[in-house]
BASE-115621 format. One record per residue (C-alpha): x, y, z; residue number from 0. Coordinates in pm, whole numbers. Each point is the difference from the previous one (the first is absolute). Layout:
! residues N
(rec (X,Y,Z),NUM);
...
! end
This chain:
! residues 504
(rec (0,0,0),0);
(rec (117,337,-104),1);
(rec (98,208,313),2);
(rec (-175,361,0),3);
(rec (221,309,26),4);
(rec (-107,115,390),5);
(rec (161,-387,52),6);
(rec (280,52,-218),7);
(rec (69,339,221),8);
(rec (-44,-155,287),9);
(rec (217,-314,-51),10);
(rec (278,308,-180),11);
(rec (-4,181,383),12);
(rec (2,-297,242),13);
(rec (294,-128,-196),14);
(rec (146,346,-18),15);
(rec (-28,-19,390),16);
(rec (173,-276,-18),17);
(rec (317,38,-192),18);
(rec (47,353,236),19);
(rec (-182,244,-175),20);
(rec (-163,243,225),21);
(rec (-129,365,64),22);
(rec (90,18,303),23);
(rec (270,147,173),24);
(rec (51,-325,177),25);
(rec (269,-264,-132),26);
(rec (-172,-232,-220),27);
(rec (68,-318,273),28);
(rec (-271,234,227),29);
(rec (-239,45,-286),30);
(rec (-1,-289,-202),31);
(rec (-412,7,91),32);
(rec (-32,224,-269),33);
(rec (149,181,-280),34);
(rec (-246,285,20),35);
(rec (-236,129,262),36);
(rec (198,276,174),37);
(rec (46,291,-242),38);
(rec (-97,-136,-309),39);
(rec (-325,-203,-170),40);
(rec (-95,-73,-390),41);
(rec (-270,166,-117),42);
(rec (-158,36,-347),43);
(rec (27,346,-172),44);
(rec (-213,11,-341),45);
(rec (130,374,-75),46);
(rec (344,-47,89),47);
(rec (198,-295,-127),48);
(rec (-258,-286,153),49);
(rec (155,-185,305),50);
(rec (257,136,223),51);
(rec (44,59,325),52);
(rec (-161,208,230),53);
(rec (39,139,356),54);
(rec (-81,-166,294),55);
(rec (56,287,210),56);
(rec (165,376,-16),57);
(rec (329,-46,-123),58);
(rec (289,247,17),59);
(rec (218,138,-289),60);
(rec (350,-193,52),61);
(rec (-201,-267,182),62);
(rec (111,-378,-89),63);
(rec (-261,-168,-112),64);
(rec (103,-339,-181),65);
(rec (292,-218,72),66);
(rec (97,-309,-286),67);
(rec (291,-165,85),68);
(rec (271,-110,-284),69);
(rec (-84,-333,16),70);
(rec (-381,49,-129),71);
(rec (144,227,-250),72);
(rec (-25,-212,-401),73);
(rec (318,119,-112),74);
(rec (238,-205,-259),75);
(rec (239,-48,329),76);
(rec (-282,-179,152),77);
(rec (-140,-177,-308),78);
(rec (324,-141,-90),79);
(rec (2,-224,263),80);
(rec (-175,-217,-155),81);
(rec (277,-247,-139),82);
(rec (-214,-98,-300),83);
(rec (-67,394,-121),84);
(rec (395,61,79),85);
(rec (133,-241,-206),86);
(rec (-231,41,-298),87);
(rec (102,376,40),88);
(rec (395,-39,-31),89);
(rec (-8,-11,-421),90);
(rec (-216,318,-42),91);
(rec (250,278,160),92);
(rec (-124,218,-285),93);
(rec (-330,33,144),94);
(rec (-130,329,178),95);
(rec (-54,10,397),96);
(rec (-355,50,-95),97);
(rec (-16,-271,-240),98);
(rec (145,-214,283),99);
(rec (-246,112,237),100);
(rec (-244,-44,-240),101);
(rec (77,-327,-96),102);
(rec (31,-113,406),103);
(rec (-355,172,53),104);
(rec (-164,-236,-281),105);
(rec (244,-275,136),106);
(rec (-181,53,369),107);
(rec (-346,-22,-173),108);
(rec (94,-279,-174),109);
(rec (-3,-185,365),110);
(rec (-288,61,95),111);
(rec (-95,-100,331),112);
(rec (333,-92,114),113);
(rec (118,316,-39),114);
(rec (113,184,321),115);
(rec (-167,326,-140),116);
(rec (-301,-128,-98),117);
(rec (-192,182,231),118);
(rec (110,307,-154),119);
(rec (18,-148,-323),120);
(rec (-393,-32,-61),121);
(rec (-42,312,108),122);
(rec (172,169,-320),123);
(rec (-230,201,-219),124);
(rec (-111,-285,-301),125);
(rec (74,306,-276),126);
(rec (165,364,-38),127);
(rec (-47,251,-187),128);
(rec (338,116,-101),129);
(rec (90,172,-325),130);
(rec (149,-321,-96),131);
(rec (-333,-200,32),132);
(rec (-137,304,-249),133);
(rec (-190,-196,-331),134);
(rec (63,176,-257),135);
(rec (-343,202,-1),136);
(rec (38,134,327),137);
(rec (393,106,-100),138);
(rec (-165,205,-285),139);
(rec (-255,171,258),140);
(rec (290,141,194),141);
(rec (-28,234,-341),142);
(rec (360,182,116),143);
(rec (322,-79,-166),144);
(rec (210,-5,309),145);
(rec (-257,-223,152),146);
(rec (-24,-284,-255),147);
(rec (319,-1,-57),148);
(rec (64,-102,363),149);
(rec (-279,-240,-51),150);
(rec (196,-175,-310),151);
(rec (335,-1,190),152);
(rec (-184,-158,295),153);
(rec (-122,-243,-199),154);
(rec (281,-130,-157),155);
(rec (274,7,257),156);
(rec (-291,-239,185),157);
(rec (-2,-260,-300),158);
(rec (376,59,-76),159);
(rec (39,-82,358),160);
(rec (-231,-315,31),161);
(rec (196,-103,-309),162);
(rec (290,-30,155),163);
(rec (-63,-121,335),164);
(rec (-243,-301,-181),165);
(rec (296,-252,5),166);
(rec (85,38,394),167);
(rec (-426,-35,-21),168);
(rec (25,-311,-194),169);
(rec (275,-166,229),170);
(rec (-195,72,333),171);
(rec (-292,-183,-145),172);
(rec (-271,241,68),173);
(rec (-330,-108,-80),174);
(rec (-131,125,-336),175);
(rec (-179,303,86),176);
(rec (269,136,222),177);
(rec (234,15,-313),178);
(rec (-188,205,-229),179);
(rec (12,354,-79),180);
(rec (-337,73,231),181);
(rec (151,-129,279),182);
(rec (374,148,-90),183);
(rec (-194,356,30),184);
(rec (-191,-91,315),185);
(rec (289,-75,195),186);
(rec (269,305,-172),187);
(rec (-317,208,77),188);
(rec (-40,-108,358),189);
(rec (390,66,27),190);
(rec (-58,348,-176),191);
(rec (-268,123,217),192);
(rec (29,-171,379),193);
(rec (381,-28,28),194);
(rec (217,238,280),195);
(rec (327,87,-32),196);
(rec (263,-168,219),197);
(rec (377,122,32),198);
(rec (140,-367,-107),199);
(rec (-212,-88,-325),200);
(rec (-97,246,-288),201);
(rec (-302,-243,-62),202);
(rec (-126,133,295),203);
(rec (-257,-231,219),204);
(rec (-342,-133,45),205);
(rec (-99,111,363),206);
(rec (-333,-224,143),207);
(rec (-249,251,119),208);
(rec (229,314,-40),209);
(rec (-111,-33,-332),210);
(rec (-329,88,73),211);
(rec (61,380,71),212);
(rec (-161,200,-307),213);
(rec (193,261,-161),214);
(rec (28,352,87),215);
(rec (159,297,-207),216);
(rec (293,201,218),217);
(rec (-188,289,167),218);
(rec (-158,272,-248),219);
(rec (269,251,5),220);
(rec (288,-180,102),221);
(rec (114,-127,-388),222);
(rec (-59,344,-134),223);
(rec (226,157,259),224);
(rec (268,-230,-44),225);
(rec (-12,69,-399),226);
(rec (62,328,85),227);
(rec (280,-32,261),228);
(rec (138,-261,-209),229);
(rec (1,268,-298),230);
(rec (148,256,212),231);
(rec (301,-207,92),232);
(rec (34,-68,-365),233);
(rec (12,359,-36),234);
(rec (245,52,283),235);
(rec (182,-277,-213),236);
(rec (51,274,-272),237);
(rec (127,292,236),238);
(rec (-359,164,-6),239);
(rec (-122,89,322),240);
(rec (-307,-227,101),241);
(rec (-117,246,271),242);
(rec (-69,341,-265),243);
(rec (-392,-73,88),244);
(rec (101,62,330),245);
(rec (-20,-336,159),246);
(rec (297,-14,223),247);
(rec (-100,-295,157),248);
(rec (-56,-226,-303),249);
(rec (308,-155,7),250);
(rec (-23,-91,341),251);
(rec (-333,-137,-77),252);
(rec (177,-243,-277),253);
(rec (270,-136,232),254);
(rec (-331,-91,241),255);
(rec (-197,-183,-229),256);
(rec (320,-146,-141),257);
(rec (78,-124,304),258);
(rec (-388,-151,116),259);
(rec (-14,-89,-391),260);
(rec (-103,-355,180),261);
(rec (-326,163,90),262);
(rec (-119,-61,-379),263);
(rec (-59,-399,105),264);
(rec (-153,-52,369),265);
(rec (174,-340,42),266);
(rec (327,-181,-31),267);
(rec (261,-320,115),268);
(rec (144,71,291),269);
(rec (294,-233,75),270);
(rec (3,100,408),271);
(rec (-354,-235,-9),272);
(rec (69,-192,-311),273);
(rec (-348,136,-93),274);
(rec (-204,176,-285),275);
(rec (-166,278,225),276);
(rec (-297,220,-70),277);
(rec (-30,363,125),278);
(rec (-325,258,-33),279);
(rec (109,227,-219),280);
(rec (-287,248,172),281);
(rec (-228,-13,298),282);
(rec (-320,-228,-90),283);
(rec (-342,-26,156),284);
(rec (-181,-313,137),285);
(rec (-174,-162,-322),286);
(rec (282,208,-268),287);
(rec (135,-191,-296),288);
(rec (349,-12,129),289);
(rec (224,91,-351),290);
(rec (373,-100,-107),291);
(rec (186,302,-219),292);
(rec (300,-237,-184),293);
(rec (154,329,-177),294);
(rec (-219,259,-234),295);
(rec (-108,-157,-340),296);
(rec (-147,174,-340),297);
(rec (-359,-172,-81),298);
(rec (163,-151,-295),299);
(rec (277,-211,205),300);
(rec (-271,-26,286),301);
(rec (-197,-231,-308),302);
(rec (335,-129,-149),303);
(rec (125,-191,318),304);
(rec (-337,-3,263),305);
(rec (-298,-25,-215),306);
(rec (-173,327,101),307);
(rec (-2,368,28),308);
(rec (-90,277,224),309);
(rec (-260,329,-59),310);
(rec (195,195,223),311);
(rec (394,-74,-48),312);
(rec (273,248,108),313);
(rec (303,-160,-215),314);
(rec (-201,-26,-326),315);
(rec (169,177,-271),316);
(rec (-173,78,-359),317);
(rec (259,53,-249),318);
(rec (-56,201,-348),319);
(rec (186,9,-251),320);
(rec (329,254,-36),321);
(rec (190,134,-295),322);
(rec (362,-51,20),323);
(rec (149,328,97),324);
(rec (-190,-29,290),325);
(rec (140,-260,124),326);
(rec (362,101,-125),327);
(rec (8,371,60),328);
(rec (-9,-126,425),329);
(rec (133,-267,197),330);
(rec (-263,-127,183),331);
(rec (-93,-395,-62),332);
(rec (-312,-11,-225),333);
(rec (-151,-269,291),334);
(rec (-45,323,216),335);
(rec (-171,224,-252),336);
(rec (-370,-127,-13),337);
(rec (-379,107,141),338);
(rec (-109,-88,363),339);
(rec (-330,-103,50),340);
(rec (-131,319,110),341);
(rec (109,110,-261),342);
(rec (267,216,29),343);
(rec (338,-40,-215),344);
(rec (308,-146,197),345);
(rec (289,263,120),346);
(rec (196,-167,-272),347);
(rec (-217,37,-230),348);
(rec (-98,368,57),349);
(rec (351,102,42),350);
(rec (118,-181,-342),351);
(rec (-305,184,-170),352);
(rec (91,349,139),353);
(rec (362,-67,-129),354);
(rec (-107,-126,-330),355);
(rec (-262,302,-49),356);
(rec (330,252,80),357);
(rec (180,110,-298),358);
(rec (313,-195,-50),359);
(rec (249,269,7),360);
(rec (-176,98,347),361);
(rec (-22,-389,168),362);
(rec (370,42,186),363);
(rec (-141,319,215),364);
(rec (-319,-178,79),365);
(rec (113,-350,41),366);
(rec (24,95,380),367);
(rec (-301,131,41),368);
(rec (-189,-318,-216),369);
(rec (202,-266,216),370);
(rec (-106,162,330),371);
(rec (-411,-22,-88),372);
(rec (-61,362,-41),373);
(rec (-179,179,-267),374);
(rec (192,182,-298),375);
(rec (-243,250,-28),376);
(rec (-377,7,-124),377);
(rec (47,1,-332),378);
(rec (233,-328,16),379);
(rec (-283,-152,259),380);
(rec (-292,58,-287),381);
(rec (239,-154,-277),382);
(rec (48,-294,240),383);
(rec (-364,-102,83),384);
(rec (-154,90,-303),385);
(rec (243,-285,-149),386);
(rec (-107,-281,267),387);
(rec (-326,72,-23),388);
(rec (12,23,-411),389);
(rec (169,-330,21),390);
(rec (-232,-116,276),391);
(rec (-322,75,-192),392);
(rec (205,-174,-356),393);
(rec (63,-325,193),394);
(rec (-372,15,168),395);
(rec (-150,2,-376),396);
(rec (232,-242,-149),397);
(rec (-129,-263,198),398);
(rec (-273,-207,-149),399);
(rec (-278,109,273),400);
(rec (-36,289,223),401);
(rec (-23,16,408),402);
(rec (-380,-13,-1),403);
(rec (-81,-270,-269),404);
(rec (214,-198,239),405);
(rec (-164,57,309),406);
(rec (-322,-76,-216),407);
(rec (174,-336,-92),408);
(rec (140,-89,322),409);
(rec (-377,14,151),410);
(rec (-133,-194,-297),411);
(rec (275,-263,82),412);
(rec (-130,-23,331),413);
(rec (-344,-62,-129),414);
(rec (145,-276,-191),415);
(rec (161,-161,235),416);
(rec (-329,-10,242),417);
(rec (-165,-161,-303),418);
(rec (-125,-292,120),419);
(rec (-344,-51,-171),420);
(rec (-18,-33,-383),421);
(rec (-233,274,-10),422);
(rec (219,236,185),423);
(rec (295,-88,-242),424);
(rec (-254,82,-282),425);
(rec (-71,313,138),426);
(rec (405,90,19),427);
(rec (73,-95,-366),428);
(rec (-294,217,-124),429);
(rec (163,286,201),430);
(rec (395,-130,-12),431);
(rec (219,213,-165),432);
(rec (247,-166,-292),433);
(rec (256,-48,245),434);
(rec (-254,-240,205),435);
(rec (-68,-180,-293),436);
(rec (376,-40,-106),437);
(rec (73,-114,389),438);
(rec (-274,-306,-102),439);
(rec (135,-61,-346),440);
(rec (377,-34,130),441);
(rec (-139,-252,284),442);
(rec (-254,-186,-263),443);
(rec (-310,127,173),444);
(rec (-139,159,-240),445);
(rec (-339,-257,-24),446);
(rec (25,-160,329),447);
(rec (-196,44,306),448);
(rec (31,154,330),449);
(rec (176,-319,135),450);
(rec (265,20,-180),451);
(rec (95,346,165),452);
(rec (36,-188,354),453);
(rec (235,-235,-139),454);
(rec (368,77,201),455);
(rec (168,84,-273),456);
(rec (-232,302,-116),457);
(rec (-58,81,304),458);
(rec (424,65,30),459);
(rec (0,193,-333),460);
(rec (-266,229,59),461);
(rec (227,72,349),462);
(rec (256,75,-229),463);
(rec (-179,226,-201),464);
(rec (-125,220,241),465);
(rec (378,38,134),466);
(rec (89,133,-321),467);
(rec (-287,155,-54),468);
(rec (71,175,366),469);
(rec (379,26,-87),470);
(rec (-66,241,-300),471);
(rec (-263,186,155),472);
(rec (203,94,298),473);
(rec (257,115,-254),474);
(rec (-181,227,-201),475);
(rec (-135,109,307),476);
(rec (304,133,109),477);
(rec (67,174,-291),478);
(rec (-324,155,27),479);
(rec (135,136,308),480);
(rec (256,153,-175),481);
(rec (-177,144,-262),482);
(rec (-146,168,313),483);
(rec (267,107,180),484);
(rec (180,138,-300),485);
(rec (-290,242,-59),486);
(rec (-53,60,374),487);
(rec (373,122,-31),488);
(rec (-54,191,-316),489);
(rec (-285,192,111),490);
(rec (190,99,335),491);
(rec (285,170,-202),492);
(rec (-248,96,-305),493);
(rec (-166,238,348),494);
(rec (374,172,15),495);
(rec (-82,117,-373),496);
(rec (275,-172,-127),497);
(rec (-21,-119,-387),498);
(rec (170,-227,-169),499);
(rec (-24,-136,-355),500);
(rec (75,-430,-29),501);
(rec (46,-127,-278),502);
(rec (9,-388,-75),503);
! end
């Protein structure tokens, strides 16, 4: 008989209790009761990333709140213990860490039962929805260059990867359906998206029940302030003085957050307790979905390596597109010249564009002032976000549908997927728009029923969808935002009467 997931949880935390994993201050040999049940407790959060954990009571910012010791930790160290695995392993030196990991994760499966980590094991998520797991429709419906692209590249590092690693699958036996390409993503996807970083293995590890912490962006300020720090020491790098805006203290600020740059992840191994240990990163209340921040991610490698994306993310970045001089008449990177989600263009960015607007024969007395953050002058601010915003508005209508036709679609999606009578599906595909009815023809549902929209694997590919679908909104949202804040700018200096003619 098939055991239900509140068993499956419950057999995952009694053995977690018993291999020493705890939340409690107390050493595992006084705890080994429970692994949860003093500050911690999984809940179910539809709205935010499904189950995690939650708090059992207040818990302080700095607090320790989960203990796994190094021996529940699925690391290769660990895995290759197993004589069999180890000496199958010895030929294939030109394999990846990951691919090794990989391989010992499907190699663990493979045991079933008599696996030590089977508890853990059957508690894996049975599918992910990685860029690499992308069909090709929902690649397409990421509509931005940059974004399928990453899709494609995903895609075929996974099957070059599989490829390669099928020979070391083909010696250890594994049953059929571990060795194929479905499961080869399932387990370099569960390695993508649930493994922490240890000091002694750049595969990282699988960490029972820390892995159950949901993912929270780096607090809302905090990446933008570093960009700018950061681009101020670059500056200093040049001989320009980073403080002309008449921040004295930003340097000092840099060699603080330089120096707590650990805060960006709330967890770690320590090797004084031999122990992955998990600290709230702020104070929580009694019932609050307690949240893990491993290091600030764009949406696009949020979806590349986890399977997911946030509406509110302070390290996504929205490129668009630069003409060379731009890029060669500065020295900043072009990784630090992009759009922030609220919409406001990256120190980098603004000071290459204020440089690049100066007349060349005039860049060597401003480069100073550029590096530093300040303003030229008006004239040189009005030439700078008329550009952005021209270019904003250019990439905006070169994509194949607008901000509101996809908010449109993404509610029509949802009707779709909460389709469950034929008459309701009926009533969709006399509304649907075209890209509805390509979504059926590329799954060959074009003439059947209701039914077939329950079916798992539909059900995964409209989940796909709507991540891409989400993906590009939340990109031309942003540059929406810019649009905005370019003409919110514009207007400000328009009110000092200053006029400027722009040319393209």
């Amino acid at each position: 008989m098939e055991v239900g997931g509140d068993e499956k949880l419950e057999i995952l935390l009694k053995w977690a209790a018993e291999v020493g994993i705890t939340d409690s201050k107390a050493s595992p040999s006084e705890s080994l009761s429970s692994s949860l049940g003093h500050s911690l407790f999984v809940s179910h959060f539809p709205e935010a990333g499904g189950r995690g954990l939650a708090a059992l009571r207040g818990l302080r910012k700095g607090e320790l709140i989960l203990r796994v010791p190094k021996s529940a930790l699925m690391t290769r160290e660990t895995l290759l213990k197993d004589e069999t695995l180890s000496i199958a392993l010895n030929p294939h030196s030109s394999l990846s860490p990951i691919q090794i990991l990989s391989t010992c994760l499907l190699y663990e499966m493979n045991k079933g039962k008599s696996s030590w980590w089977y508890p853990y094991l059957m508690n894996l998520p049975p599918s992910y929805d990685i860029l690499a797991t992308f069909g090709e429709f929902e690649k397409q419906a990421l509509q931005v260059d940059e974004a399928i692209w990453a899709a494609e590249k995903a895609m075929l590092k996974a099957e070059l990867d599989w490829k390669e690693a099928s020979v070391l699958m083909t010696q250890l036996n594994l049953k059929p359906r571990l060795s194929t390409f479905r499961a080869w993503l399932w387990a370099s996807a569960t390695i993508s998206s649930r493994t922490l970083h240890i000091q002694w293995d750049e595969a990282g590890c699988l960490c029972p029940v820390g892995d159950l912490f949901n993912y929270a962006a780096p607090p809302g300020e905090e990446p933008s302030r570093v960009e700018d720090l950061n681009c101020k020491m670059h500056a200093s790098s040049f001989g320009v003085n980073p403080s002309v805006d008449g921040d004295a203290t930003d340097m000092l600020d840099l060699e603080k957050l330089d120096s707590h740059s650990e805060r960006l992840t709330d967890g770690g191994f320590e090797e004084d307790v031999a122990a992955y240990c998990f600290y709230a990163r702020r104070h929580y209340k009694k019932g609050e979905q307690v949240l893990l921040c491993y290091g600030s991610y764009t949406n696009l490698e949020l979806l590349e390596h986890y399977g997911f994306i946030l509406n509110e993310n302070s390290g996504e970045k929205v490129f668009i597109p630069l003409e060379s001089e731009m890029c060669s008449s500065n020295s900043w990177p072009k990784e630090s010249m992009y759009i922030q989600q609220n919409g406001k263009p990256s120190f980098a960015l603004l000071s290459a564009l204020r440089l690049w607007a100066t007349r060349p024969n005039q860049r060597r007395s401003v480069a100073h002032l550029a590096y530093s953050g300040s303003q030229l002058s008006a004239e040189n601010e009005i030439l700078v976000m008329r550009w952005i915003s021209k270019k904003c508005t250019f990439v905006l209508k070169s994509l194949p549908t607008s901000f509101d036709e996809d908010r449109s679609l993404l509610s029509a999606i949802e009707i779709l997927q909460n389709s469950f009578t034929p008459s309701e599906l009926s009533n969709v595909l006399a509304s649907s728009t075209n890209q509805i009815c390509a979504f059926l023809e590329a799954n060959g549902l074009e003439s059947c029923g209701s039914g077939a929209l329950s079916s798992k694997k539909i059900t995964q590919a409209i989940g796909r969808w709507i991540l891409a679908v989400q993906w590009r909104l939340s990109y031309k949202e942003t540059l929406i935002k810019c649009v905005s804040y370019c003409s919110k700018v514009i207007d400000s200096l328009n009110s000092q009467n200053v006029t400027v003619q722009f040319s393209s």
